[in-house]
C-alpha positions as CSV (number, residue, x, y, z in Angstrom):
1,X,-9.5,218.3,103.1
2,X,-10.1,219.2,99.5
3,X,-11.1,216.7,97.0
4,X,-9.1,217.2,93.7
5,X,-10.5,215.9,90.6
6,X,-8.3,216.3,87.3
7,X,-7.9,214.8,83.4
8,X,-5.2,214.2,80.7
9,X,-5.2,212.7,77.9
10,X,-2.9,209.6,77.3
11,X,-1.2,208.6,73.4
12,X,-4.0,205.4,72.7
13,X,-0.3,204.1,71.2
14,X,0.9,204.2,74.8
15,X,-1.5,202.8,77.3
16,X,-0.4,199.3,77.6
17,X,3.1,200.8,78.8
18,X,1.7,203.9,80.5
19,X,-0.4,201.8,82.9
20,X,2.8,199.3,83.2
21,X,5.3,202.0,84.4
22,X,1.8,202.8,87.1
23,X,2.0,199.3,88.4
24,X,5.8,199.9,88.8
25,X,5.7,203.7,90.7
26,X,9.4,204.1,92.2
27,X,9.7,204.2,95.5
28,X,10.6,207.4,96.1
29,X,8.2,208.9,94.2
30,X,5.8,207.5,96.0
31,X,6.9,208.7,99.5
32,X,7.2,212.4,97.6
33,X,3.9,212.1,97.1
34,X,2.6,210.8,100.7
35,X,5.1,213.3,102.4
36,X,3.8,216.1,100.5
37,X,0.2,215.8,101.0
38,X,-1.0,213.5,98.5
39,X,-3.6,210.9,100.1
40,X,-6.2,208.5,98.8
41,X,-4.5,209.3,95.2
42,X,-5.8,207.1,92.7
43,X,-5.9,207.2,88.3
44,X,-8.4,206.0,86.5
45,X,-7.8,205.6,82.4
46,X,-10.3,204.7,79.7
47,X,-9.7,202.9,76.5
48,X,-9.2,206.2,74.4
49,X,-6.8,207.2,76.8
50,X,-8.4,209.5,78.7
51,X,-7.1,209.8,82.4
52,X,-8.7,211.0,85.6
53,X,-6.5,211.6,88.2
54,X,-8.4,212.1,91.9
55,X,-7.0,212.7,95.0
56,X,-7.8,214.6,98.7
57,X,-5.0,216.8,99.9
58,X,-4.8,219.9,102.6
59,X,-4.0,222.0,100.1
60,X,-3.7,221.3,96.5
61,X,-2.0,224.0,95.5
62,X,0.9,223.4,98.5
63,X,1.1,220.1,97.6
64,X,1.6,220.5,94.4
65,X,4.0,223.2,94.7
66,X,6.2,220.8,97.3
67,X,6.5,218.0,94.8
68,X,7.2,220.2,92.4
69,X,10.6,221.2,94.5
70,X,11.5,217.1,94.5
71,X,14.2,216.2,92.2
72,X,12.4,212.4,92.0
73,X,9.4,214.4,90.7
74,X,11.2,216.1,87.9
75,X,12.7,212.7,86.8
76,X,9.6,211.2,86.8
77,X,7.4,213.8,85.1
78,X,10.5,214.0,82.4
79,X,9.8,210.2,81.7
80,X,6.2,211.1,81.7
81,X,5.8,213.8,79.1
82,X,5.8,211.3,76.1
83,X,2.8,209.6,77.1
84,X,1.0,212.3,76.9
85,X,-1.4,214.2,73.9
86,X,-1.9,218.3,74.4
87,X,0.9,219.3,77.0
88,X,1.9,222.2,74.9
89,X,5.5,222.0,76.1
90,X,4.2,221.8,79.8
91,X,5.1,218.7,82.1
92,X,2.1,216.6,82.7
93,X,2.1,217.7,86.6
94,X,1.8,221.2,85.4
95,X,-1.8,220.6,83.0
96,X,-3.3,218.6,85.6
97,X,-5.9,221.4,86.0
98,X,-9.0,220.8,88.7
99,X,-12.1,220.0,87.9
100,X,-14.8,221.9,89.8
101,X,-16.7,220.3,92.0
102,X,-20.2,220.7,91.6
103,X,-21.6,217.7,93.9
104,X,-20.6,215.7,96.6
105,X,-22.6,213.1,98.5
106,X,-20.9,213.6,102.8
C-alpha cells in the first residue's frame, strides 16, 4: 500500500467555503474515489490556506488515472479550480504532486 502525501495551496479568501463544499462531498464523488483506490483519504488545511492532502492507495498513479476517466470527477475538479492559488491552467487533481517520503514509523 503506498502512502501518498501531497499540498496545494487554497485562496485565504476562500477557505470558509472551500472547507464547507468538503463537509458536503457529493455522493458520487465519494464512491469514485473508494471504487478507484482511494482509502484512509483525509485533508488537512491551515489558516493561510495551505492544504495537505494524504491518502494510502495500491497504486497512486492507477488510481489517479481511474478518477481521472469519471465524469463526476471532472465536474467536481471544474468546481474546484477557483479555490485554488498556482494551478497554472492545470485542474487541482492534476498539481497534486507527492511528497517523498523520507520516514515512516511501521
Amino acid at each position: 500500500m503506498e502512502r501518498v502525501c501531497f499540498i496545494l495551496k487554497v485562496k485565504q479568501e476562500r477557505l470558509a467555503e472551500y472547507k464547507k463544499r468538503h463537509r458536503e462531498v457529493w455522493a458520487d464523488m465519494l464512491q469514485a474515489l473508494r471504487e478507484t483506490g482511494w482509502h484512509n483519504y483525509s485533508l488537512f488545511l491551515r489558516d493561510d490556506g495551505l492544504l495537505i492532502g494524504y491518502l494510502e492507495t495500491p497504486n497512486y498513479k492507477e488510481a489517479q488515472a481511474q478518477l481521472a476517466k469519471r465524469e463526476v470527477n471532472l465536474r467536481w475538479q471544474r468546481d474546484m479550480v477557483p479555490f485554488f492559488e498556482d494551478l497554472g491552467g492545470r485542474r487541482p487533481d492534476e498539481q497534486s504532486v507527492p511528497l517523498e517520503e523520507i520516514f515512516h514509523l511501521d
